[in-house]
Legacy VTK file of the C-alpha trace (Angstrom):
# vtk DataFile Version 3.0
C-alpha trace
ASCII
DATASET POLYDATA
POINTS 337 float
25.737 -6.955 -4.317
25.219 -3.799 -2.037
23.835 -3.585 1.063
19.949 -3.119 0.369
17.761 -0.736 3.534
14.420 0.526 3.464
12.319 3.592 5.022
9.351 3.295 4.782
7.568 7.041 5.229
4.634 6.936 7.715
4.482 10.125 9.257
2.043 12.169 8.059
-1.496 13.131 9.353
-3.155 12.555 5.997
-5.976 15.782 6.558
-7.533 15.274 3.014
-8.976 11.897 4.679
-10.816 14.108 7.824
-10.044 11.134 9.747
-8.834 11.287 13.219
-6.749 8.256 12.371
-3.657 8.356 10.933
-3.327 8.206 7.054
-1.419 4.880 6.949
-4.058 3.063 9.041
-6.972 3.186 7.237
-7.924 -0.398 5.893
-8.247 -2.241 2.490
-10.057 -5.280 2.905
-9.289 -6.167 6.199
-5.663 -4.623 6.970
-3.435 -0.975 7.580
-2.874 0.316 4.380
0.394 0.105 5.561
1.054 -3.193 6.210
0.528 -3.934 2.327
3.455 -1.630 1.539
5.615 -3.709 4.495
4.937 -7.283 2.680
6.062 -5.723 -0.277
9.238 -4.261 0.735
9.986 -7.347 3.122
10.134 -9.384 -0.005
13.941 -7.930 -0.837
15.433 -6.703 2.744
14.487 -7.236 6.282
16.341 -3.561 6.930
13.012 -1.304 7.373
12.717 1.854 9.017
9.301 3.209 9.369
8.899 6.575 9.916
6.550 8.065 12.077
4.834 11.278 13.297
1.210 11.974 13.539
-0.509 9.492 15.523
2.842 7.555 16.185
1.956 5.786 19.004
-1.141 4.219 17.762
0.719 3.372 14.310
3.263 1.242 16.256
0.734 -0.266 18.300
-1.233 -1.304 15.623
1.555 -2.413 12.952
3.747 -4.319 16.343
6.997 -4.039 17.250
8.551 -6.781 14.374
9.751 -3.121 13.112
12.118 -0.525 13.532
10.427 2.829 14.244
12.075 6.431 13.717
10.576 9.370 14.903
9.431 12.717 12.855
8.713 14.988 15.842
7.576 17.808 13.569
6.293 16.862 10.284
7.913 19.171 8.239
8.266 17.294 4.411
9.403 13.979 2.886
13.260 15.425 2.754
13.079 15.927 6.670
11.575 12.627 7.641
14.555 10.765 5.261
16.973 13.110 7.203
15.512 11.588 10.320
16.264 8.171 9.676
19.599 8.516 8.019
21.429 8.124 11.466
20.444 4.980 11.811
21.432 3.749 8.062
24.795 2.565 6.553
27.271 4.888 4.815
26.992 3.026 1.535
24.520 0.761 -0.143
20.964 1.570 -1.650
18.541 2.977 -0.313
14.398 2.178 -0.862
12.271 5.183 0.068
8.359 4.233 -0.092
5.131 5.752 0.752
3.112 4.489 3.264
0.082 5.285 1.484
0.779 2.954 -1.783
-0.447 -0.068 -0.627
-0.742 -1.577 -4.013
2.822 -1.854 -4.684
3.937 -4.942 -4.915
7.628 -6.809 -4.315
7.977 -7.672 -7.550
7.394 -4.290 -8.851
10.090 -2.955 -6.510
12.620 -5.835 -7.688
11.800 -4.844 -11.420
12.845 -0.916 -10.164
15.629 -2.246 -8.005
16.926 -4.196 -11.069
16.559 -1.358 -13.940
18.521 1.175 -11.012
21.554 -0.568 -11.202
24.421 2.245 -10.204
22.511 5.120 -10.936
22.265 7.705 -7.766
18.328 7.736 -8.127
15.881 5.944 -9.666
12.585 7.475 -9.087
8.969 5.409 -10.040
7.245 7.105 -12.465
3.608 6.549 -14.151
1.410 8.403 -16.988
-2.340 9.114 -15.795
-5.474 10.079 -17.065
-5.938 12.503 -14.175
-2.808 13.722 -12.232
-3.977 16.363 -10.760
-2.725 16.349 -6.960
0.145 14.092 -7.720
4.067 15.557 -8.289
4.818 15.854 -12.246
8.313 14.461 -13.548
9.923 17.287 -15.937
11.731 16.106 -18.425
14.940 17.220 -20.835
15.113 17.555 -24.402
16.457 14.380 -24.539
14.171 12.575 -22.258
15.664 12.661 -19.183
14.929 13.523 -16.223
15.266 16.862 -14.915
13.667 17.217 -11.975
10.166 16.346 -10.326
7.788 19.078 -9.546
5.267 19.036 -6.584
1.290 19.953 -7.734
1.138 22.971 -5.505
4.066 24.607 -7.100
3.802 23.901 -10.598
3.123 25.973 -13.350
0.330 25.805 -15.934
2.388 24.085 -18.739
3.519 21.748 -15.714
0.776 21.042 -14.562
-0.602 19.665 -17.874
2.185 16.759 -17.772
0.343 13.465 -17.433
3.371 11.471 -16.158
3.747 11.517 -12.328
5.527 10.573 -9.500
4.702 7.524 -8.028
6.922 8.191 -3.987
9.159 5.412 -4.528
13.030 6.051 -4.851
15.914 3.982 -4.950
19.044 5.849 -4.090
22.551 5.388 -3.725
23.309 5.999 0.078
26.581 7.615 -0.214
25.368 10.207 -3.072
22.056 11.074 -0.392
24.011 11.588 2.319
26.359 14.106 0.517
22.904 16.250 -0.740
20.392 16.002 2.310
21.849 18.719 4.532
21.886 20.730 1.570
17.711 20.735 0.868
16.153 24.000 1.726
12.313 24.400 2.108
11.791 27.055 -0.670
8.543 26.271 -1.647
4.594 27.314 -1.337
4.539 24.598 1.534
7.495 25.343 3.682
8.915 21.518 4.012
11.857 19.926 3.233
10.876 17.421 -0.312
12.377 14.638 -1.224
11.887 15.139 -4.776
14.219 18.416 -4.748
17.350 15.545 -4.287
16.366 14.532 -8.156
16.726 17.887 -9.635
20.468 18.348 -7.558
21.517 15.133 -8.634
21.029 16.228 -11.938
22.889 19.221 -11.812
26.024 17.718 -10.158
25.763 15.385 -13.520
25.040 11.993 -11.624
22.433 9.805 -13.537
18.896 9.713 -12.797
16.367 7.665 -14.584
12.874 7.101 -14.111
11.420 3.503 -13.616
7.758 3.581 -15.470
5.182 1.241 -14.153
2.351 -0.281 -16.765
-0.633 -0.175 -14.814
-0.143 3.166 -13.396
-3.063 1.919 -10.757
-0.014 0.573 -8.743
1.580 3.218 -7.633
-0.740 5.941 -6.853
-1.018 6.983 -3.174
-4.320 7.569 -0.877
-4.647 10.542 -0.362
-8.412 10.689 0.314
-12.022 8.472 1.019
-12.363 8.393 -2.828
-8.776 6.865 -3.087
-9.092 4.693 -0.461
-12.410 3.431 -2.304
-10.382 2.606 -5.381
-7.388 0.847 -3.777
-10.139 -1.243 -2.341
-11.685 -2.160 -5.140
-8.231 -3.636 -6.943
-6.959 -5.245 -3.686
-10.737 -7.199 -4.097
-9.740 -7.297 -7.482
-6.553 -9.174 -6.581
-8.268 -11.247 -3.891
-10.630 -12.446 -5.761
-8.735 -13.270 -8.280
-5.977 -15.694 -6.182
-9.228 -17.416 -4.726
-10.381 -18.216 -7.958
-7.204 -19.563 -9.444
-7.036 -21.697 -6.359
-10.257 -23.535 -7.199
-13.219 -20.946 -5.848
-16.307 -20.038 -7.781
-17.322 -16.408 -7.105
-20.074 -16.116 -9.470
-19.949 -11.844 -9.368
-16.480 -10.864 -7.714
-18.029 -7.139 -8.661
-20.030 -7.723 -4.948
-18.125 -10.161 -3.497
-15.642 -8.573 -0.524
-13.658 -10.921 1.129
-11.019 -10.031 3.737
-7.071 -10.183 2.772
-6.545 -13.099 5.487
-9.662 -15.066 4.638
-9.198 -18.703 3.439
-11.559 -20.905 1.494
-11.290 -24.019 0.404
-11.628 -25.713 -3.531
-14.954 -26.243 -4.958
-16.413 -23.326 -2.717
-19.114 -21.536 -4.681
-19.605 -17.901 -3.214
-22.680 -16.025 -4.718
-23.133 -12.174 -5.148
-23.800 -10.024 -1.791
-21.606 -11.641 0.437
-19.243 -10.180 2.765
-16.195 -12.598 4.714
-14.611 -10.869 7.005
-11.285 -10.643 9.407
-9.804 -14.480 9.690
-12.536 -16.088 8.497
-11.974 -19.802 7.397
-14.146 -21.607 4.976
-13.578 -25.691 4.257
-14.331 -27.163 0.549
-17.130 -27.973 -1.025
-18.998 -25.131 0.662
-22.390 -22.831 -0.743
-21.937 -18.919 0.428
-24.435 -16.932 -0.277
-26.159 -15.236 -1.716
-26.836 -12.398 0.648
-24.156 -14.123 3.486
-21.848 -11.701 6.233
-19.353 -13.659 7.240
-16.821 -12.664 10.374
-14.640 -14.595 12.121
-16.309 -17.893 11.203
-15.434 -21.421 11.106
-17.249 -23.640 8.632
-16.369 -26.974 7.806
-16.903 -28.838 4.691
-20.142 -28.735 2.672
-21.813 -25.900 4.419
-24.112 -23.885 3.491
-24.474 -20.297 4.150
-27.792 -18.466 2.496
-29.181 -15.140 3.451
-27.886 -15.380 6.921
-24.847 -14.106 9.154
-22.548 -15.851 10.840
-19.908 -14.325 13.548
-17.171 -15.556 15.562
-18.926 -19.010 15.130
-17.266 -22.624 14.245
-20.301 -24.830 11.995
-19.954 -28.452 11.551
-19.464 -30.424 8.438
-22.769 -30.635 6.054
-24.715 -27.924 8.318
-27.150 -25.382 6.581
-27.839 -21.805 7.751
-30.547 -20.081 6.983
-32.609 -18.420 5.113
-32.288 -15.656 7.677
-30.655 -16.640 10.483
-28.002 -14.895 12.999
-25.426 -17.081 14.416
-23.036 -15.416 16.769
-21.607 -16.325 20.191
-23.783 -18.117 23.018
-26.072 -19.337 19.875
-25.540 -22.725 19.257
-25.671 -23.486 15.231
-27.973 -25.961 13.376
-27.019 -29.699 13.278
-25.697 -31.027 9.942
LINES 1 338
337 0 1 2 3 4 5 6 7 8 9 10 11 12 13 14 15 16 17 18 19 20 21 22 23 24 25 26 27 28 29 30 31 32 33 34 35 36 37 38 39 40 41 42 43 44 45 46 47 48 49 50 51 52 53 54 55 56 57 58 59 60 61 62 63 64 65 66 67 68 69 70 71 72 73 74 75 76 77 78 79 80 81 82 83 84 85 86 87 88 89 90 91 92 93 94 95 96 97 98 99 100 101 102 103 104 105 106 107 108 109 110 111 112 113 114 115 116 117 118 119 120 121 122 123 124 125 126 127 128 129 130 131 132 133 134 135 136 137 138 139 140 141 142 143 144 145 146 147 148 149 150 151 152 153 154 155 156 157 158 159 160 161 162 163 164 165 166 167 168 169 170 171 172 173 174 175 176 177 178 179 180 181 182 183 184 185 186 187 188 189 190 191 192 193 194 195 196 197 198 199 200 201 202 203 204 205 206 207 208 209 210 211 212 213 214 215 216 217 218 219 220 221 222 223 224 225 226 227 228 229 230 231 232 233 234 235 236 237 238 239 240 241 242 243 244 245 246 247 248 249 250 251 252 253 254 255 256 257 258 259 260 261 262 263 264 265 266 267 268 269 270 271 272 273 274 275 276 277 278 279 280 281 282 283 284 285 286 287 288 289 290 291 292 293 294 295 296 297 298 299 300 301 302 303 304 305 306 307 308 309 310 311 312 313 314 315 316 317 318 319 320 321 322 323 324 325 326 327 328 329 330 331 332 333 334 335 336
Protein backbone atom coordinates (compact mmCIF):
# COMPACT_ATOMS: atom_id res chain seq x y z
CA UNK A 1 0.00 0.00 0.00
CA UNK A 2 1.35 3.62 -0.72
CA UNK A 3 2.61 5.92 1.45
CA UNK A 4 -0.58 7.89 2.75
CA UNK A 5 0.22 12.20 3.86
CA UNK A 6 -2.13 14.77 4.66
CA UNK A 7 -2.41 18.79 4.44
CA UNK A 8 -4.65 19.96 6.03
CA UNK A 9 -5.49 23.79 4.60
CA UNK A 10 -5.75 26.35 7.45
CA UNK A 11 -4.68 29.46 6.14
CA UNK A 12 -7.19 31.62 5.36
CA UNK A 13 -8.70 34.71 7.17
CA UNK A 14 -12.28 33.56 6.67
CA UNK A 15 -13.76 37.59 6.18
CA UNK A 16 -17.40 36.36 5.49
CA UNK A 17 -17.30 35.41 9.40
CA UNK A 18 -16.27 39.41 10.45
CA UNK A 19 -14.43 37.76 13.10
CA UNK A 20 -11.09 38.88 14.18
CA UNK A 21 -10.32 35.23 14.76
CA UNK A 22 -9.19 33.07 12.37
CA UNK A 23 -11.74 30.98 10.29
CA UNK A 24 -10.57 27.56 11.55
CA UNK A 25 -10.96 28.54 15.23
CA UNK A 26 -14.28 29.26 15.69
CA UNK A 27 -15.99 26.51 17.94
CA UNK A 28 -18.70 23.75 17.60
CA UNK A 29 -19.74 22.65 20.83
CA UNK A 30 -16.86 23.15 22.75
CA UNK A 31 -13.74 22.80 20.25
CA UNK A 32 -11.67 24.61 16.92
CA UNK A 33 -13.54 23.78 14.09
CA UNK A 34 -10.42 22.52 13.19
CA UNK A 35 -9.57 20.10 15.45
CA UNK A 36 -12.74 18.01 14.21
CA UNK A 37 -11.21 17.84 10.73
CA UNK A 38 -7.63 16.62 12.59
CA UNK A 39 -9.49 13.52 14.45
CA UNK A 40 -10.79 12.71 11.27
CA UNK A 41 -7.82 12.64 9.18
CA UNK A 42 -5.66 11.13 12.15
CA UNK A 43 -7.85 8.12 11.85
CA UNK A 44 -5.75 6.87 8.48
CA UNK A 45 -2.12 8.67 8.74
CA UNK A 46 -0.25 10.41 11.42
CA UNK A 47 1.59 12.45 8.29
CA UNK A 48 -0.36 15.98 8.67
CA UNK A 49 0.69 19.19 7.50
CA UNK A 50 -1.40 22.06 8.49
CA UNK A 51 -1.21 24.96 6.67
CA UNK A 52 -1.26 28.24 7.96
CA UNK A 53 -1.51 32.01 7.26
CA UNK A 54 -3.84 34.46 8.76
CA UNK A 55 -3.68 34.45 12.37
CA UNK A 56 -0.92 31.66 12.33
CA UNK A 57 0.44 32.13 15.46
CA UNK A 58 -2.64 31.98 17.47
CA UNK A 59 -3.84 28.81 15.32
CA UNK A 60 -0.73 26.89 16.49
CA UNK A 61 -1.06 28.02 19.87
CA UNK A 62 -4.38 27.01 20.20
CA UNK A 63 -4.37 23.55 18.16
CA UNK A 64 -0.46 22.64 20.11
CA UNK A 65 2.46 21.63 18.73
CA UNK A 66 1.42 17.51 18.33
CA UNK A 67 1.44 18.98 14.55
CA UNK A 68 3.45 19.87 11.78
CA UNK A 69 2.86 23.49 10.71
CA UNK A 70 3.72 25.03 7.12
CA UNK A 71 3.60 28.47 6.48
CA UNK A 72 1.41 30.53 3.71
CA UNK A 73 3.11 33.93 4.06
CA UNK A 74 0.76 35.50 1.53
CA UNK A 75 -2.52 33.92 1.12
CA UNK A 76 -2.80 33.83 -2.35
CA UNK A 77 -5.34 30.50 -3.22
CA UNK A 78 -5.72 26.81 -2.32
CA UNK A 79 -3.09 25.85 -5.34
CA UNK A 80 -0.40 28.14 -3.56
CA UNK A 81 -0.83 26.95 -0.03
CA UNK A 82 -0.50 22.98 -1.50
CA UNK A 83 2.63 24.37 -3.34
CA UNK A 84 3.81 25.46 0.07
CA UNK A 85 3.79 22.30 1.70
CA UNK A 86 4.94 20.09 -1.10
CA UNK A 87 8.67 20.49 0.03
CA UNK A 88 8.16 18.86 2.87
CA UNK A 89 6.13 15.72 1.26
CA UNK A 90 7.36 12.46 -0.42
CA UNK A 91 7.90 12.09 -4.18
CA UNK A 92 5.31 9.35 -4.46
CA UNK A 93 2.33 8.17 -2.51
CA UNK A 94 -1.21 9.85 -2.04
CA UNK A 95 -1.91 12.71 -1.08
CA UNK A 96 -5.21 13.97 1.30
CA UNK A 97 -5.95 17.66 0.80
CA UNK A 98 -8.82 18.87 3.36
CA UNK A 99 -10.42 21.99 4.40
CA UNK A 100 -10.06 23.27 7.60
CA UNK A 101 -13.43 24.54 7.67
CA UNK A 102 -15.34 20.97 7.22
CA UNK A 103 -15.44 19.94 10.52
CA UNK A 104 -18.11 17.41 9.95
CA UNK A 105 -16.11 15.10 7.98
CA UNK A 106 -15.58 12.18 9.41
CA UNK A 107 -12.62 9.24 9.13
CA UNK A 108 -14.71 6.93 7.86
CA UNK A 109 -15.97 9.08 5.16
CA UNK A 110 -12.38 9.78 4.09
CA UNK A 111 -11.53 5.86 4.16
CA UNK A 112 -14.75 5.25 1.96
CA UNK A 113 -13.03 8.17 -0.61
CA UNK A 114 -9.57 6.80 0.00
CA UNK A 115 -10.91 3.30 -0.91
CA UNK A 116 -13.16 4.21 -4.16
CA UNK A 117 -9.63 6.43 -5.38
CA UNK A 118 -7.69 3.54 -5.83
CA UNK A 119 -4.91 4.60 -8.70
CA UNK A 120 -6.70 7.31 -10.08
CA UNK A 121 -4.54 10.80 -10.09
CA UNK A 122 -7.54 12.64 -8.29
CA UNK A 123 -10.39 11.85 -6.61
CA UNK A 124 -12.24 14.90 -5.68
CA UNK A 125 -15.49 14.78 -2.92
CA UNK A 126 -18.39 15.75 -4.46
CA UNK A 127 -22.15 16.39 -3.10
CA UNK A 128 -25.67 17.52 -4.73
CA UNK A 129 -27.41 20.49 -2.69
CA UNK A 130 -30.48 22.18 -2.41
CA UNK A 131 -28.67 25.52 -2.34
CA UNK A 132 -25.07 25.74 -3.76
CA UNK A 133 -24.77 28.93 -4.22
CA UNK A 134 -21.17 30.06 -2.87
CA UNK A 135 -19.77 26.62 -3.18
CA UNK A 136 -17.41 25.44 -6.48
CA UNK A 137 -19.71 23.43 -9.12
CA UNK A 138 -18.24 20.05 -10.62
CA UNK A 139 -18.76 20.17 -14.62
CA UNK A 140 -19.31 17.24 -16.02
CA UNK A 141 -18.78 15.31 -19.67
CA UNK A 142 -21.20 13.80 -21.84
CA UNK A 143 -20.44 10.75 -20.41
CA UNK A 144 -20.45 11.66 -16.82
CA UNK A 145 -17.20 12.40 -16.05
CA UNK A 146 -15.57 14.78 -14.73
CA UNK A 147 -14.32 17.65 -16.52
CA UNK A 148 -13.32 20.08 -14.42
CA UNK A 149 -14.60 21.98 -11.19
CA UNK A 150 -15.63 25.53 -11.45
CA UNK A 151 -15.26 28.16 -8.60
CA UNK A 152 -18.84 30.29 -7.80
CA UNK A 153 -17.27 33.60 -8.64
CA UNK A 154 -16.34 32.57 -12.08
CA UNK A 155 -19.04 30.56 -13.27
CA UNK A 156 -21.44 31.12 -15.78
CA UNK A 157 -25.24 31.21 -15.58
CA UNK A 158 -25.86 27.61 -16.90
CA UNK A 159 -22.96 26.75 -14.30
CA UNK A 160 -24.06 28.16 -11.82
CA UNK A 161 -27.43 26.31 -11.89
CA UNK A 162 -25.48 22.84 -11.27
CA UNK A 163 -26.61 21.53 -7.89
CA UNK A 164 -23.63 19.15 -7.40
CA UNK A 165 -20.62 20.78 -5.64
CA UNK A 166 -17.38 20.52 -4.43
CA UNK A 167 -16.97 19.40 -1.15
CA UNK A 168 -12.51 20.65 -0.65
CA UNK A 169 -11.41 17.25 -0.16
CA UNK A 170 -8.93 15.61 -2.73
CA UNK A 171 -7.04 12.61 -2.83
CA UNK A 172 -4.19 12.79 -5.26
CA UNK A 173 -1.50 10.85 -6.55
CA UNK A 174 1.77 12.69 -5.38
CA UNK A 175 3.88 12.07 -8.31
CA UNK A 176 1.05 13.24 -10.95
CA UNK A 177 0.68 16.79 -8.47
CA UNK A 178 4.00 17.44 -8.41
CA UNK A 179 4.41 17.24 -12.27
CA UNK A 180 1.15 19.96 -12.64
CA UNK A 181 1.58 22.47 -9.60
CA UNK A 182 4.25 24.74 -11.06
CA UNK A 183 2.20 24.80 -13.99
CA UNK A 184 -1.21 26.59 -12.24
CA UNK A 185 -1.60 30.15 -13.24
CA UNK A 186 -3.99 32.55 -11.36
CA UNK A 187 -6.29 33.45 -14.36
CA UNK A 188 -9.27 34.06 -12.67
CA UNK A 189 -11.77 36.96 -11.22
CA UNK A 190 -9.82 36.35 -7.83
CA UNK A 191 -6.20 36.40 -8.74
CA UNK A 192 -5.07 33.06 -6.66
CA UNK A 193 -3.62 30.06 -7.47
CA UNK A 194 -6.90 27.08 -7.09
CA UNK A 195 -6.57 23.87 -6.42
CA UNK A 196 -9.45 22.83 -8.35
CA UNK A 197 -7.72 24.04 -11.78
CA UNK A 198 -5.28 20.59 -11.16
CA UNK A 199 -8.76 18.55 -11.97
CA UNK A 200 -9.49 20.12 -15.23
CA UNK A 201 -5.38 19.53 -16.37
CA UNK A 202 -5.50 16.17 -15.26
CA UNK A 203 -8.18 15.67 -17.47
CA UNK A 204 -6.72 16.96 -20.41
CA UNK A 205 -3.39 15.06 -20.12
CA UNK A 206 -6.04 11.93 -20.13
CA UNK A 207 -5.26 10.71 -16.45
CA UNK A 208 -8.50 9.55 -14.61
CA UNK A 209 -10.44 11.61 -12.36
CA UNK A 210 -13.53 10.56 -10.59
CA UNK A 211 -15.64 12.14 -8.18
CA UNK A 212 -16.39 10.49 -4.71
CA UNK A 213 -20.27 11.53 -3.86
CA UNK A 214 -21.18 11.74 -0.26
CA UNK A 215 -25.06 10.84 0.87
CA UNK A 216 -25.74 13.34 3.33
CA UNK A 217 -24.30 16.18 1.52
CA UNK A 218 -24.48 17.98 5.24
CA UNK A 219 -20.94 16.40 5.65
CA UNK A 220 -18.97 18.03 3.60
CA UNK A 221 -19.96 21.55 3.32
CA UNK A 222 -17.49 24.16 4.65
CA UNK A 223 -18.14 27.32 7.12
CA UNK A 224 -17.92 29.89 5.51
CA UNK A 225 -20.06 32.21 7.68
CA UNK A 226 -22.12 32.75 11.41
CA UNK A 227 -25.12 31.07 9.64
CA UNK A 228 -22.84 28.03 8.73
CA UNK A 229 -21.23 27.84 11.74
CA UNK A 230 -24.90 27.73 13.34
CA UNK A 231 -25.71 24.68 11.28
CA UNK A 232 -22.52 22.64 11.80
CA UNK A 233 -23.46 23.17 15.38
CA UNK A 234 -26.56 21.98 15.34
CA UNK A 235 -25.48 18.33 13.66
CA UNK A 236 -22.30 18.03 15.81
CA UNK A 237 -25.27 18.33 18.86
CA UNK A 238 -27.01 16.18 16.66
CA UNK A 239 -24.19 13.62 16.80
CA UNK A 240 -23.50 14.24 20.49
CA UNK A 241 -26.52 13.69 21.55
CA UNK A 242 -27.02 10.96 19.84
CA UNK A 243 -23.66 8.78 21.19
CA UNK A 244 -24.92 9.85 24.78
CA UNK A 245 -28.06 8.34 24.24
CA UNK A 246 -26.94 5.07 22.78
CA UNK A 247 -24.67 4.87 25.76
CA UNK A 248 -27.56 4.77 28.22
CA UNK A 249 -28.59 8.78 28.66
CA UNK A 250 -32.11 10.09 28.60
CA UNK A 251 -32.24 13.56 26.98
CA UNK A 252 -35.85 14.06 26.95
CA UNK A 253 -35.59 17.14 24.01
CA UNK A 254 -31.96 16.88 22.43
CA UNK A 255 -33.63 19.92 20.17
CA UNK A 256 -32.37 22.24 23.51
CA UNK A 257 -30.07 20.18 24.97
CA UNK A 258 -26.17 21.47 24.16
CA UNK A 259 -23.66 19.54 25.61
CA UNK A 260 -19.93 20.07 25.01
CA UNK A 261 -17.87 17.51 22.61
CA UNK A 262 -15.63 16.40 25.75
CA UNK A 263 -18.46 16.14 28.25
CA UNK A 264 -19.08 12.71 29.88
CA UNK A 265 -22.17 11.39 31.59
CA UNK A 266 -22.84 8.49 33.03
CA UNK A 267 -25.94 5.59 32.32
CA UNK A 268 -29.29 6.22 33.64
CA UNK A 269 -28.63 10.12 33.54
CA UNK A 270 -31.88 11.87 32.67
CA UNK A 271 -31.08 15.44 31.18
CA UNK A 272 -34.26 17.65 30.68
CA UNK A 273 -34.79 20.48 28.05
CA UNK A 274 -32.80 23.94 28.65
CA UNK A 275 -29.71 22.70 29.80
CA UNK A 276 -26.36 23.65 28.80
CA UNK A 277 -22.90 21.27 29.92
CA UNK A 278 -20.11 22.79 29.11
CA UNK A 279 -16.06 22.40 28.51
CA UNK A 280 -14.92 19.00 30.54
CA UNK A 281 -17.72 18.65 32.41
CA UNK A 282 -18.21 15.16 34.11
CA UNK A 283 -21.50 13.81 35.20
CA UNK A 284 -21.72 10.22 37.34
CA UNK A 285 -24.93 7.80 36.81
CA UNK A 286 -28.03 7.89 37.97
CA UNK A 287 -28.06 11.69 37.85
CA UNK A 288 -31.37 14.41 37.27
CA UNK A 289 -30.12 17.57 34.96
CA UNK A 290 -32.32 19.95 34.50
CA UNK A 291 -34.51 21.38 33.47
CA UNK A 292 -33.22 24.89 33.09
CA UNK A 293 -29.36 23.60 34.38
CA UNK A 294 -25.73 25.48 32.97
CA UNK A 295 -23.31 23.27 33.57
CA UNK A 296 -19.28 24.18 33.22
CA UNK A 297 -16.55 22.49 34.34
CA UNK A 298 -18.45 20.51 36.98
CA UNK A 299 -18.00 17.45 38.90
CA UNK A 300 -21.09 15.60 40.07
CA UNK A 301 -21.15 12.35 41.48
CA UNK A 302 -23.80 9.82 41.42
CA UNK A 303 -27.50 10.58 41.95
CA UNK A 304 -27.35 14.30 41.76
CA UNK A 305 -29.56 16.49 41.07
CA UNK A 306 -29.26 19.59 39.13
CA UNK A 307 -32.71 21.82 38.70
CA UNK A 308 -32.92 25.39 37.62
CA UNK A 309 -29.53 26.18 38.93
CA UNK A 310 -25.78 26.61 37.66
CA UNK A 311 -23.01 24.97 38.57
CA UNK A 312 -19.20 26.01 37.58
CA UNK A 313 -15.87 24.67 38.07
CA UNK A 314 -17.49 22.85 41.12
CA UNK A 315 -17.06 18.97 42.29
CA UNK A 316 -20.84 17.85 44.19
CA UNK A 317 -21.00 14.83 46.26
CA UNK A 318 -22.94 11.70 45.75
CA UNK A 319 -26.96 12.11 46.35
CA UNK A 320 -26.62 16.11 46.65
CA UNK A 321 -29.50 18.38 45.25
CA UNK A 322 -29.06 21.87 43.75
CA UNK A 323 -31.46 24.13 43.54
CA UNK A 324 -34.19 25.51 42.48
CA UNK A 325 -32.07 28.55 41.75
CA UNK A 326 -28.94 28.32 43.05
CA UNK A 327 -25.25 29.42 41.81
CA UNK A 328 -22.49 27.19 42.73
CA UNK A 329 -19.09 28.29 41.59
CA UNK A 330 -15.67 28.51 43.26
CA UNK A 331 -15.20 29.62 47.07
CA UNK A 332 -19.08 28.43 47.44
CA UNK A 333 -19.23 25.41 49.18
CA UNK A 334 -22.23 23.04 47.68
CA UNK A 335 -25.22 21.54 49.59
CA UNK A 336 -24.72 18.30 51.62
CA UNK A 337 -26.22 15.11 50.12
Amino acid sequence: MEQLWAVVLAAGEGKRMRSSLPKVLHRLCGRPMLEYVLDAVAELTGQILIVVGHGAEKVQETIGPRWSYVLQEKQLGTGHAVQQAMPFLPEEGRLLVLCGDTPLLEGKVLARMLQEHGSRAATVMTARVPHPAGYGRIVRRDDGSVARIVEDKDAAPAEKAIAEINCGAYCFDLRRLRQLLPRLEAANRQGEYYLTDIIAMMVAKGWPVGAFQIEDYRVGLGVNDRVHLAEAAALCRERINGRLMREGVTIIDPSSTYIDYRVQVGADTVIWPQTVIEGDTVIGAGCRIGPGAYLRQARLSDGVAVIYSVVEESTIEEGATVGPFAHIHPGKRPPPP
